[in-house]
C-alpha positions as CSV (number, residue, x, y, z in Angstrom):
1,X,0.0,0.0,0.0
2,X,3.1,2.8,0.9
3,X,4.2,1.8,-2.4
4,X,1.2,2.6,-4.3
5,X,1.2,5.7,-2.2
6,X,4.6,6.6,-3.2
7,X,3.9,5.8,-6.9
8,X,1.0,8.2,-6.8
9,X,2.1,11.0,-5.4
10,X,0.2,11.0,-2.0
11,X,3.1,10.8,0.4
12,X,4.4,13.9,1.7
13,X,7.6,12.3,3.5
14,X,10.8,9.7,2.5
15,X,9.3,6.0,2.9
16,X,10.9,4.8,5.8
17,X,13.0,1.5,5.9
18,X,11.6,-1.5,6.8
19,X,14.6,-4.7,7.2
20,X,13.5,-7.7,5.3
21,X,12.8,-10.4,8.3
22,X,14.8,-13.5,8.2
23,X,13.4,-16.6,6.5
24,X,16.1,-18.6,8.6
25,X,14.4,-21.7,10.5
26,X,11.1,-20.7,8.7
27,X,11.3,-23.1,5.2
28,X,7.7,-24.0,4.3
29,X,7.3,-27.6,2.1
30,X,4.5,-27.1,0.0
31,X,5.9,-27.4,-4.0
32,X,3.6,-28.0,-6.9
33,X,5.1,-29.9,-10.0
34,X,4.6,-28.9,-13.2
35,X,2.5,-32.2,-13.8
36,X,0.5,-30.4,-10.8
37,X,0.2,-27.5,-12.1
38,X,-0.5,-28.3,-15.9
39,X,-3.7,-29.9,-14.0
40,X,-4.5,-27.1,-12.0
41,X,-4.7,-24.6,-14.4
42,X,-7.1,-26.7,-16.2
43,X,-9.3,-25.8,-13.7
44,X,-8.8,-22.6,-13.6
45,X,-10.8,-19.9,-15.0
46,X,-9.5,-18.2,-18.0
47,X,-9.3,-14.7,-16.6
48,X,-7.1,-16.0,-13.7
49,X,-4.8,-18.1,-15.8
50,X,-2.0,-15.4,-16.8
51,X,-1.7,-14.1,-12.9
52,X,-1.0,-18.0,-11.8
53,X,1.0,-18.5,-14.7
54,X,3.1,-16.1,-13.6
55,X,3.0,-16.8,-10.2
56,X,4.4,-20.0,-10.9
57,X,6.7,-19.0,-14.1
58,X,8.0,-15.5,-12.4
59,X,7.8,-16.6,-8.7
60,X,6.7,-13.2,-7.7
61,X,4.9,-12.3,-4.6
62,X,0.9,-12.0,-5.2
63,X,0.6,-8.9,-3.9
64,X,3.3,-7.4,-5.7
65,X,2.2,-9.2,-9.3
66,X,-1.3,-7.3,-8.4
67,X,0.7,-3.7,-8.7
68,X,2.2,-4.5,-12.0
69,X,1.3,-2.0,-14.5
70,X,1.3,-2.4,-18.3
71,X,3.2,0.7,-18.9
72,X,6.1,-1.9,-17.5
73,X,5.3,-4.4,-19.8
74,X,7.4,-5.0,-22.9
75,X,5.7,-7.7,-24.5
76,X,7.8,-7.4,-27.9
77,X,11.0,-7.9,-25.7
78,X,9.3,-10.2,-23.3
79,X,10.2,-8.8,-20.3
80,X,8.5,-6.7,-17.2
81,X,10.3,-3.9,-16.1
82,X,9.5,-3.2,-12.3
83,X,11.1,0.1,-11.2
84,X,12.9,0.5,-8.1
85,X,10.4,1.9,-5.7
86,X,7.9,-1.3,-5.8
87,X,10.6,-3.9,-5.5
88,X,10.8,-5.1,-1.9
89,X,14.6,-4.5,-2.2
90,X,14.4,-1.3,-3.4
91,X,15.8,-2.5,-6.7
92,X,14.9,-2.6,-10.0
93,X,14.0,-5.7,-11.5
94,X,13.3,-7.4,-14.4
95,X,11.5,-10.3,-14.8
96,X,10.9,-12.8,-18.0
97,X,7.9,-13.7,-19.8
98,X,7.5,-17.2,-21.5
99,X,5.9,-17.4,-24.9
100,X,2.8,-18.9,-23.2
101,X,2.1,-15.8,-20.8
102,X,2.9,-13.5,-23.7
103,X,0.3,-14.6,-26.0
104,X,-2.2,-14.4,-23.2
105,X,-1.5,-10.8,-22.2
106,X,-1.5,-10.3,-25.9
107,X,-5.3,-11.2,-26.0
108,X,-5.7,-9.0,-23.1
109,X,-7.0,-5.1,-23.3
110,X,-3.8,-2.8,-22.4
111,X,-3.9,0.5,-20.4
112,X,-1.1,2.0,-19.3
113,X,-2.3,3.0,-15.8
114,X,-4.0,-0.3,-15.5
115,X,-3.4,-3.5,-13.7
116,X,-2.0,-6.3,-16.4
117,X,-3.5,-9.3,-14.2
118,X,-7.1,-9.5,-13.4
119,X,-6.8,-10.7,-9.8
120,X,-10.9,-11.6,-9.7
121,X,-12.2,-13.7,-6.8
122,X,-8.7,-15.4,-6.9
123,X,-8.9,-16.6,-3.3
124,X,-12.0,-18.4,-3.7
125,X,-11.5,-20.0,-7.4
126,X,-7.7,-20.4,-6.7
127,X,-8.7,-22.9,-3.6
128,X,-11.7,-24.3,-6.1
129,X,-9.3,-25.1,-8.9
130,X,-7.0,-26.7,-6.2
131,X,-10.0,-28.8,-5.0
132,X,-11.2,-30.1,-8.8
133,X,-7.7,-30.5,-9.3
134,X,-7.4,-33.0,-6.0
135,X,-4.7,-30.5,-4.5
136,X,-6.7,-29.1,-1.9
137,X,-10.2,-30.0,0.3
138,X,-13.0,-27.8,1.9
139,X,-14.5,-28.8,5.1
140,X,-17.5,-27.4,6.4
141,X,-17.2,-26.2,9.8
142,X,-19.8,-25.8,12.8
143,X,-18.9,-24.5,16.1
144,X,-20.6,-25.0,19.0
145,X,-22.6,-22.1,19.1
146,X,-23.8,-23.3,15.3
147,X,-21.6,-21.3,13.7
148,X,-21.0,-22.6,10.2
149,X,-18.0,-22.0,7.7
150,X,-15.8,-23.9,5.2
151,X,-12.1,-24.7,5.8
152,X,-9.8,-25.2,3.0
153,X,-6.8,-27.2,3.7
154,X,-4.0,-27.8,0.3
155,X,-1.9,-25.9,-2.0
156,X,-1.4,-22.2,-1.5
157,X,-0.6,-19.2,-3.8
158,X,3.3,-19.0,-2.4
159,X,3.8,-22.7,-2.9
160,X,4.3,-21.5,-6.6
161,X,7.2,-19.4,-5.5
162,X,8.5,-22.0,-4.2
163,X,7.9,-24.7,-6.8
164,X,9.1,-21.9,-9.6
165,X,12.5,-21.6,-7.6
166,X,13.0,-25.6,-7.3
167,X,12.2,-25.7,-11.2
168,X,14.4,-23.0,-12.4
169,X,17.2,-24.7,-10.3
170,X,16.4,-28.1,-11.7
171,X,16.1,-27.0,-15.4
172,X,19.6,-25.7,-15.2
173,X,19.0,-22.2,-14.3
174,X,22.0,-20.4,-13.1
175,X,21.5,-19.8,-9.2
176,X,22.1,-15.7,-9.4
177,X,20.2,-15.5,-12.7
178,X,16.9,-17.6,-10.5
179,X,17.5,-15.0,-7.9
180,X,17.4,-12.0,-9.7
181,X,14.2,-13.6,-10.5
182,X,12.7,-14.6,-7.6
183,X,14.4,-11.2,-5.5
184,X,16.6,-12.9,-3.2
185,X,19.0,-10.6,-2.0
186,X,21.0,-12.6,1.2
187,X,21.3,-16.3,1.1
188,X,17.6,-17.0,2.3
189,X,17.7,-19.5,-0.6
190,X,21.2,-18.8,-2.6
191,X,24.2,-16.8,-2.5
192,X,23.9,-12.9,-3.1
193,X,23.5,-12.2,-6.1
194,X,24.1,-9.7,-8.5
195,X,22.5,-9.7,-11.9
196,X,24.5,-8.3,-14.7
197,X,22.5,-9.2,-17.9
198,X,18.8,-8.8,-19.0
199,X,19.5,-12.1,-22.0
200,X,20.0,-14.0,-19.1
201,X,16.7,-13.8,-17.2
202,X,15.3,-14.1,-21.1
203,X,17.0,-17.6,-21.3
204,X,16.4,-18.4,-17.6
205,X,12.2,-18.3,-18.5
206,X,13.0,-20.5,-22.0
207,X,15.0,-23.0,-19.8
208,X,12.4,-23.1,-17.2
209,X,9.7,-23.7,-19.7
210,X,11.3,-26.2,-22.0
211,X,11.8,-27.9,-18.2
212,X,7.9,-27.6,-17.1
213,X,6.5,-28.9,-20.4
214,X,8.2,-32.0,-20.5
215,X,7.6,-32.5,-16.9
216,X,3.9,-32.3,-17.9
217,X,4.0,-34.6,-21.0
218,X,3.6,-32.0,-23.6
């Protein structure tokens, strides 16, 4: 939100600096295989499919994938430009685009001011998608006051940051170049990095691809 607030114009004073908490002694284990997720988006509805694609594909956060603007988007080159002061490092970074999420935003209407991922009821299809696709479960709830609610239990938005991270890695993706990616800057998950070349993240997302589809069978 302080971002957004910064991009527009509404804050009066420096944004203040906020330490990135260690991930040390917090590793989570839920991953999604590209078999997984070849079935899961086959659930999915069609407006949601580019924003889990790259979820998965880009590893980005999903609140930072919602503030990604098309004016950033260079879909000729292939690439997302994100400027300094949105990054949770305070760096600028750019991020890949496969040939599949390319010709989907292609499809899509293009603002520059607007959002590029329609981000739609995503909770509630994401965890329906995960249920058709035998990934998740709902259980309805009733307290003891009679109470009633459903509780959903299974894969997670951020396990795609972490399965997009194991993938790049096992495809052959240079660890600094899967960094720069995924915006590691200490060794939460790999060494510091420091990324030097734009072709590189470009081949990183072909690598990764070529990897996920013949994971999947296709």
């Amino acid at each position: 939100m302080m971002n957004l607030t910064i991009r527009e114009k509404k804050l009066q004073f420096a944004k203040p600096y906020f330490p990135m908490v260690s991930e040390a002694g917090k590793a989570r284990k839920g991953f999604v295989t590209p078999e997984q997720f070849d079935k899961l988006m086959s659930k999915m509805p069609t407006h949601l499919k580019p924003y889990a694609l790259f979820l998965y594909e880009d590893v980005s956060r999903t609140t930072a994938a919602k503030d990604i603007r098309w004016s950033w988007v260079d879909l000729k080159e292939g690439i997302i430009e994100i400027p300094e002061e949105i990054t949770k490092t305070g760096e600028a970074q750019t991020l890949p685009l496969s040939d599949e999420l390319i010709n989907m935003l292609k499809k899509q209407f293009r603002q520059d001011d607007a959002a590029v991922f329609d981000t739609t009821n995503f909770r509630k299809e994401f965890q329906q998608a995960c249920v058709s696709a035998g990934l998740g479960k709902i259980t309805k709830m009733v307290s003891a006051k009679g109470y009633k609610w459903e509780k959903y239990e299974g894969v997670t938005p951020h396990d795609f940051r972490r399965s997009g991270i194991r993938n790049m890695v096992r495809a052959g993706v240079p660890e600094k170049i899967a960094m720069s990616i995924s915006g590691h800057k200490t060794r939460a998950v790999f060494d510091r990095y420091n990324i030097t070349s734009t072709d590189d993240v470009k081949d990183a997302i072909k690598t990764v691809t070529r990897y996920n589809k013949r994971k999947a069978g296709k």
